[in-house]
Steps between C-alpha positions, in 0.01 A plus 500: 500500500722524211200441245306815702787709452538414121157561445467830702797612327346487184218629619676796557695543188163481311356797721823710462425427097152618548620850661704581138175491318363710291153750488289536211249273395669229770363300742663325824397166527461318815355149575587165597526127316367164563639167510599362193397214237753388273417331203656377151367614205316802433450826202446851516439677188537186288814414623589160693711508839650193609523658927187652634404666839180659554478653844184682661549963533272669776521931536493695219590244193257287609534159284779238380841512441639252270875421458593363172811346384660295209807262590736717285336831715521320844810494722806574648665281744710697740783293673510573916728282666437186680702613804261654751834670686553694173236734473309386895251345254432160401480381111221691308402415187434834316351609179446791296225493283356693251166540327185634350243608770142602465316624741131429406216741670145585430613811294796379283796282512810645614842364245833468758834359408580354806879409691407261790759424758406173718678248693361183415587263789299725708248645285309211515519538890384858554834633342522844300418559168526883354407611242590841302256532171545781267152596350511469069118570389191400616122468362206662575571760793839421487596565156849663439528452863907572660630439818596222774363230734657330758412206667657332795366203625464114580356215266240398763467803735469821250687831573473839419473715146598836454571743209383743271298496219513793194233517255321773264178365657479563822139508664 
C-alpha cells in the first residue's frame, strides 16, 4: 500500500509540473515504459558508460530509453532508519542517482540529464523508481530540443511517461 501511494504521489507531482508548461512550439508528451534491462558497459556518442539501462517507450516517443552512468556520476545513498516505529516504515535502502538519458526514436534522439530517485531493496521487487530528466539537445527532429520528462515506474513492470517537449521543428 505504501509503495502505491509513493508512486501515485509522484505521479501526481509530475502532472501538477506538466500544468506550468509552456505554449509555443511545445509539445505534451504522454506514454508509458517497459520493463527494464540493465547492463554494464555501453557508449553514446563515443563515450563509454560503466551503468546501462535500456528500457522499451510505447505512445508518442515510440522507441528506447537508455540510462547511462559513470561510477563518479552514479549515486547517493540516503540514510532511513532501521527502526520501522520511527517513520511506520521498515529499512529502505535509497538512492539518488543522476545521469545522462537518451531517449532514442525513429526521428531523433532526445539528450536528458537525468536525477533518478529509487529505493533499491525494493526496486528489484516492483519498487519505485522516478525519474525527472531535463531535456539538453537532441538530433534529427529533436535538435535544440528544451523541456522535461518524467518517468515513474518499476524495473520489471514499466510505468508511466509524461512531459513536454519544445522544439523549432514541430510537424
Amino acid at each position: 500500500m505504501r509503495k502505491q501511494l509513493f508512486v501515485w504521489s509522484l505521479l501526481l507531482a509530475l502532472c501538477l509540473a506538466s500544468s506550468s508548461a509552456t505554449a509555443g512550439g511545445c509539445k505534451k508528451i504522454t506514454g508509458s515504459v517497459g520493463a527494464s534491462y540493465y547492463y554494464v558497459g555501453c557508449s553514446y556518442d563515443g563515450m563509454e558508460y560503466l551503468h546501462c539501462l535500456d528500457t522499451p517507450v510505447k505512445g508518442k516517443l515510440k522507441g528506447t530509453w537508455r540510462f547511462l552512468s559513470n561510477p563518479d556520476w552514479n549515486a547517493v545513498e540516503l540514510t532511513v532508519p532501521e527502526n520501522p516505529d520511527d517513520l511506520g516504515v521498515g529499512s529502505w535502502d535509497l538512492w539518488v542517482v543522476w545521469a545522462l538519458g537518451v531517449f532514442e526514436t525513429k526521428k531523433g534522439d532526445i539528450i536528458t540529464q537525468e536525477t533518478d530517485m529509487l529505493n533499491l531493496d525494493a526496486y528489484f521487487d516492483f519498487g519505485a523508481l522516478s525519474t525527472m530528466s531535463y531535456i539538453i539537445g537532441g538530433t534529427g527532429k529533436y535538435e535544440g530540443a528544451t523541456g522535461w520528462l518524467g518517468v515513474v515506474a518499476t524495473e520489471t513492470e514499466g510505468g508511466v511517461l509524461r512531459g513536454e517537449i519544445c522544439t523549432s521543428k514541430t510537424k
